[in-house]
N, C-alpha and C positions, 0 to 999 in steps of 0.2 A: 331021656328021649333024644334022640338024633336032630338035626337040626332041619332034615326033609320033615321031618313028623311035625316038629312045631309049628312049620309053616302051614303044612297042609292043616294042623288043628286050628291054626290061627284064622287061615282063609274061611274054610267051614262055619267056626264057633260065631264070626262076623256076622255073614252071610244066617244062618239060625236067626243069629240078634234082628235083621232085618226082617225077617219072614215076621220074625214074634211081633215087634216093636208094631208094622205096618198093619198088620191084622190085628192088634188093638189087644194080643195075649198078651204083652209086655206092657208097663206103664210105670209115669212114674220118675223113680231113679234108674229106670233100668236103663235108660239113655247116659249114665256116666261112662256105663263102658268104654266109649268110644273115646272120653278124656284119658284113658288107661294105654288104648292100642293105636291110640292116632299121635304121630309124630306133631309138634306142632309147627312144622314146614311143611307139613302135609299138603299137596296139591294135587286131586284131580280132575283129570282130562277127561269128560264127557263124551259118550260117541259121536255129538254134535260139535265137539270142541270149546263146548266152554271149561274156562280154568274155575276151578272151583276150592278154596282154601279151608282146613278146617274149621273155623267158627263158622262159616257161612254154609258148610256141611254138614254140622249139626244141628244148624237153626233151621233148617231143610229138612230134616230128616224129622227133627223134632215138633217139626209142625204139620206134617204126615202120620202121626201118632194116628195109629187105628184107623186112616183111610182106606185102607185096601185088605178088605177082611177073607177075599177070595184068593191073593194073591200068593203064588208057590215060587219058591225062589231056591235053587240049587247049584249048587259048583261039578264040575268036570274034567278030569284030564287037568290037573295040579300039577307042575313040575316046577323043581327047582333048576333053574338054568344055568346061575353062576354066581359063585359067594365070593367074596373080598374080605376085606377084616371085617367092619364091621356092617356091611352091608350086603343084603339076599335078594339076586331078582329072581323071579318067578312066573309063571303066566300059568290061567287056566282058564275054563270058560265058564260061565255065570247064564243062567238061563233063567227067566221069570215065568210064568204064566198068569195071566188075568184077564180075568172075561173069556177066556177059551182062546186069547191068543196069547202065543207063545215067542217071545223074543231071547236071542241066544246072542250074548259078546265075548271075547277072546278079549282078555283083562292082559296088560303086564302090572306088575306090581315092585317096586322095591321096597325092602323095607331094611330098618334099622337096626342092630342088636340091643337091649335094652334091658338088663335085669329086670327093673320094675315093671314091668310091662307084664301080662297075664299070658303069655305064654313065650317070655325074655327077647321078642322080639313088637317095634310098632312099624305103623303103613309110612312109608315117606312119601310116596308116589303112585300114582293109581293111575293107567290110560287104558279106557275101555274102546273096542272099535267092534260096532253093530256086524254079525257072520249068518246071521241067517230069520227069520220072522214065519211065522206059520200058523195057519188056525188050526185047533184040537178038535 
């Protein structure tokens, strides 16, 4: 598989992970994943601007286990932007729904090459900035 495909399987397979995890399908171990795909220099940038590191992204996440069981979560317009040895930026957009409102962000992302990693790449970098909000 090419290394656009990974990404975009990587950003997807994520994004899945959250829809499951939040809606309460996922439990469990299925929260190691992210010890698999998360660099641990991992830091993102919130569209509020908080920095957020990974341990404290997983304790987040992991404590939202099955809060949000209406919540739909999808990716858009993936592209790879530009590769280095051994790092991929990328951007695309991330859109949630919940409660029938609708929030949409324009992510960049880098990430790292990684054999070990479940699809030979992990997140080093995550800045999301809020692009649009709308009720359904």
């Amino acid at each position: 598989m090419d290394l656009e495909s990974l990404v975009e399987k990587e950003i997807v397979e994520l994004h899945q992970f959250f829809e499951g995890w939040f809606s309460g399908e996922l439990t469990g171990d299925a929260i190691s994943v992210l010890d698999n795909v998360i660099h641990d220099d991992f830091v993102l940038i919130t569209p509020h601007a908080d920095q957020i590191d990974k341990s404290s992204l997983i304790k987040i996440i992991n404590s939202n286990q099955g809060k949000a069981s209406d919540q739909k979560i999808w990716v858009e317009n993936i592209r790879v932007r530009s590769t280095f040895e051994r790092v991929i930026l990328a951007t695309y957009n991330e859109c949630q729904r919940i409660n029938k409102v609708e929030t949409c962000r324009i992510s960049s992302a880098i990430f790292r090459k990684d054999e070990k990693a479940r699809n030979g790449i992990k997140w080093l970098h995550l800045h999301e900035t809020f692009i649009e909000s709308r009720e359904s």
